[in-house]
C-alpha positions in Angstrom: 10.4 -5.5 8.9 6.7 -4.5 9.2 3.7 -4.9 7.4 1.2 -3.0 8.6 -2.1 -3.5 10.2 -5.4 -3.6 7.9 -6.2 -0.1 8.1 -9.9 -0.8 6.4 -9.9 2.4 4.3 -12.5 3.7 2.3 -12.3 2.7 -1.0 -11.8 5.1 -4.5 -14.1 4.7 -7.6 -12.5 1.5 -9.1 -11.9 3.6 -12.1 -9.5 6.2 -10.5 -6.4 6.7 -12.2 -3.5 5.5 -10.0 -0.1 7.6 -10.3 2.0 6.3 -7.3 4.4 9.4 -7.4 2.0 11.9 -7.1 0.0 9.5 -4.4 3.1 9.7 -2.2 3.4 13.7 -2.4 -0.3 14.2 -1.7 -0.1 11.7 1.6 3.1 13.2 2.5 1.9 16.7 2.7 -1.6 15.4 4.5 0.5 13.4 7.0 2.4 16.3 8.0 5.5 13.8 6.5 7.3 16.3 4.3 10.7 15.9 6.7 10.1 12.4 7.4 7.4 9.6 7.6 5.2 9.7 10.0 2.4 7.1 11.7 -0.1 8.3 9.1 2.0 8.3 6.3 2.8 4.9 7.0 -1.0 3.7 6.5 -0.7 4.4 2.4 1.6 2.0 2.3 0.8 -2.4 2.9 4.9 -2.9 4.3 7.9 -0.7 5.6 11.4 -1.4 7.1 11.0 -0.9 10.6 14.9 -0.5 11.1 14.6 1.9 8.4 10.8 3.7 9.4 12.6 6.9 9.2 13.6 7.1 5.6 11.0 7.2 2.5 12.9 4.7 0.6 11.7 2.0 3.4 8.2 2.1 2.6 6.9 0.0 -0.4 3.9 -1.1 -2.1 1.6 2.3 -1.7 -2.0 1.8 -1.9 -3.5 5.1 -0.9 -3.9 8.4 -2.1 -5.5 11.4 -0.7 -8.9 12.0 -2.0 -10.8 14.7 -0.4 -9.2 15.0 2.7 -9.2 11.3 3.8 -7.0 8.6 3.0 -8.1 6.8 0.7 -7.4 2.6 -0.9 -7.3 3.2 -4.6 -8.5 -0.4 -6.6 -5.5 0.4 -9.1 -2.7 0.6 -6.4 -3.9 -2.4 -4.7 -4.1 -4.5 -8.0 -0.8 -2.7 -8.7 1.1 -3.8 -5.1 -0.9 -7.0 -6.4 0.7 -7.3 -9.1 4.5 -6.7 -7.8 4.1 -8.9 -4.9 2.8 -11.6 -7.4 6.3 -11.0 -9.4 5.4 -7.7 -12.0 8.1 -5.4 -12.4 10.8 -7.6 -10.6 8.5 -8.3 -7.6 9.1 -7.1 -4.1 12.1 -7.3 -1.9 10.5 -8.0 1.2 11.3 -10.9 3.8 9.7 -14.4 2.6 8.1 -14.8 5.9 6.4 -11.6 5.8 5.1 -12.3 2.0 1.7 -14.5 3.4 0.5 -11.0 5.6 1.3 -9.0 2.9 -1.1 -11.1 0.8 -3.3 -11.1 3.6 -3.6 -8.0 3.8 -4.1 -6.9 0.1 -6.4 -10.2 -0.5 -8.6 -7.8 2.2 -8.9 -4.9 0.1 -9.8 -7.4 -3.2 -12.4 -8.9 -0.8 -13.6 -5.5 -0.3 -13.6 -4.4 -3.9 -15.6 -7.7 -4.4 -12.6 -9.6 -6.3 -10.2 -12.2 -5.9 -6.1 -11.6 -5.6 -4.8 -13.0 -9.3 -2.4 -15.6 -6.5 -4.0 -19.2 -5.8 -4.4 -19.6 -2.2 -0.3 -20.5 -0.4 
């Protein structure tokens, strides 16, 4: 189980529309992914199954799209993964003891948009 190093990306207009499918199809033609994922399409994403880093399915909570070339953090994914890991939609299956870096890590990004994570501080 993996979540992944802060990548730090540049950040979209907070107003971007965020449509995860179409995300994923943009970074996985950018990465070069289309057979498989790669290292760089692993960066749109906050956490993947590192037993599993070779199928699409192990890669969850996206954050990125591909906005003029560059990877790019979009405020909507990251309130979205937000969102999910704080229980929307079903929540996350991830590893309990990996939950604290993921929130670490998209806390990060709200820090960066200049907002707090809707969690209280673990």
């Amino acid at each position: 189980m993996t979540v992944r190093t802060f990548q730090d990306l540049p950040l979209a207009d907070r107003d971007r529309e965020w449509d995860g499918s179409q995300a994923e199809s943009r970074v996985r033609k950018w990465a070069g992914a289309e057979d498989g994922p790669n290292e760089k399409y692993r960066d749109a994403f906050v956490w993947y199954d590192g037993d599993n880093k070779d199928n699409f399915t192990a890669y969850k909570l996206p954050i990125a799209d591909v906005i003029d070339g560059e990877l790019t953090a979009v405020p909507r994914a990251v309130m979205s993964a937000a969102g999910v890991v704080d229980g929307a939609r079903g929540g996350v299956d991830v590893p309990d003891d990996e939950m604290g870096r993921i929130k670490g890590h998209l806390a990060r990004y709200y820090k960066k948009m200049g907002d707090t994570p809707p969690w209280k501080d673990d």
